[in-house]
C-alpha positions in Angstrom: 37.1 -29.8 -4.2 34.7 -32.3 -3.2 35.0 -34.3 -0.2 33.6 -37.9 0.4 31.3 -38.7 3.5 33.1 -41.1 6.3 33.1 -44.2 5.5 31.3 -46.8 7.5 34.1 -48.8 8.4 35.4 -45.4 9.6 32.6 -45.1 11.9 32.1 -48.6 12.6 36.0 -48.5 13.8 35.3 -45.7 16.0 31.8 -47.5 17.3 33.2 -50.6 18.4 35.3 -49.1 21.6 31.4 -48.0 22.8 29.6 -51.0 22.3 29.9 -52.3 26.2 28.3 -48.6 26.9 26.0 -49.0 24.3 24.9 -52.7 26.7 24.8 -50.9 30.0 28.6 -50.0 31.2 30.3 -46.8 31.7 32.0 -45.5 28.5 35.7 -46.2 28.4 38.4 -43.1 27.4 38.7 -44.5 24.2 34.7 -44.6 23.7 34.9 -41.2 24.4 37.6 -40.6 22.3 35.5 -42.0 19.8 32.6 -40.2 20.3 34.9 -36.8 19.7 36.4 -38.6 16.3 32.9 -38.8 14.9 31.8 -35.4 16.0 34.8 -34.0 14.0 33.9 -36.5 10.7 30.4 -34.9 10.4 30.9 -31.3 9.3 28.3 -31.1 6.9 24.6 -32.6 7.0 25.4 -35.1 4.5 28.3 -36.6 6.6 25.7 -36.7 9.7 23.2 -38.5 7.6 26.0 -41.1 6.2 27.2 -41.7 10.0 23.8 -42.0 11.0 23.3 -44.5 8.4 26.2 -46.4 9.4 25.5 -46.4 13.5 21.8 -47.9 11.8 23.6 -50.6 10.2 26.2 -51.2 13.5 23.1 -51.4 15.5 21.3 -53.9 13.5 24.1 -56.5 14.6 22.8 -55.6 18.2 20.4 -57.9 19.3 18.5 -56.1 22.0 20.0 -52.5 22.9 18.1 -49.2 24.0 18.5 -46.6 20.9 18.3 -44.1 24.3 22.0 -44.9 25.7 23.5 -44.1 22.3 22.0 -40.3 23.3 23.5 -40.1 26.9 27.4 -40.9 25.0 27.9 -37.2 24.0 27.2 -35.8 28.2 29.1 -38.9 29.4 31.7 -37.8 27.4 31.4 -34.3 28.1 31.2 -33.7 24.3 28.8 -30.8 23.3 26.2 -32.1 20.7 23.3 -34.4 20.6 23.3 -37.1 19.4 19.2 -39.0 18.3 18.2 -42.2 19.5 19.3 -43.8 16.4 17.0 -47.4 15.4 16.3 -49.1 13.1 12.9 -46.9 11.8 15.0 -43.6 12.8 15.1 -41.4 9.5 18.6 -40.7 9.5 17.4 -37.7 7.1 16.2 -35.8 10.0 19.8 -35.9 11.7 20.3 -32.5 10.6 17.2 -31.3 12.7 18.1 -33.9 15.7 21.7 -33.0 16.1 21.3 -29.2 15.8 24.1 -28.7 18.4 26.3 -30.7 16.8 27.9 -27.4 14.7 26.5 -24.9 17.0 28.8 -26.3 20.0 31.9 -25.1 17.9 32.9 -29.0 17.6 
């Protein structure tokens, strides 16, 4: 059986309840929930690099943002994995080397 990768509007969905942490503020429960819905959508390296691709395309509405906050959601939200500073010239192709904790946690 052959499963399709999240769909961005799935991960845009779960995105938008973290976009005030993303400009500077704490993350809220439901941004952390959030965070925890899209570590359990990427189980395989090709779901990674399709929610990578859609946080690129989320972040491109952004006007000015620092790519480093969206790596300090997974501690804030005491979720175990890593998450890249994802930009708009991050290959999302390397997610699978950038997020190597992201299985490994047991998530």
């Amino acid at each position: 059986m052959v499963f399709a990768v999240p769909s961005c509007g799935r991960v845009t969905s779960r995105l938008t309840s973290c976009l005030s942490f993303i400009n500077g503020h704490e993350p809220t429960n439901s941004c952390c929930s959030s965070v925890k819905g899209l570590t359990a959508m990427g189980k395989t390296k090709n779901d990674r690099v399709a929610i990578c691709n859609c946080v690129k395309q989320v972040m491109k509405r952004l006007n000015n943002y620092d790519p480093k906050r969206i790596t300090l959601l997974p501690k804030k939200c005491h979720v175990g994995l890593k998450f890249p500073p994802i930009n708009q010239d991050y290959d999302c192709k390397k997610v699978e080397v950038d997020m190597l904790m992201w299985r490994e946690q047991g998530l």
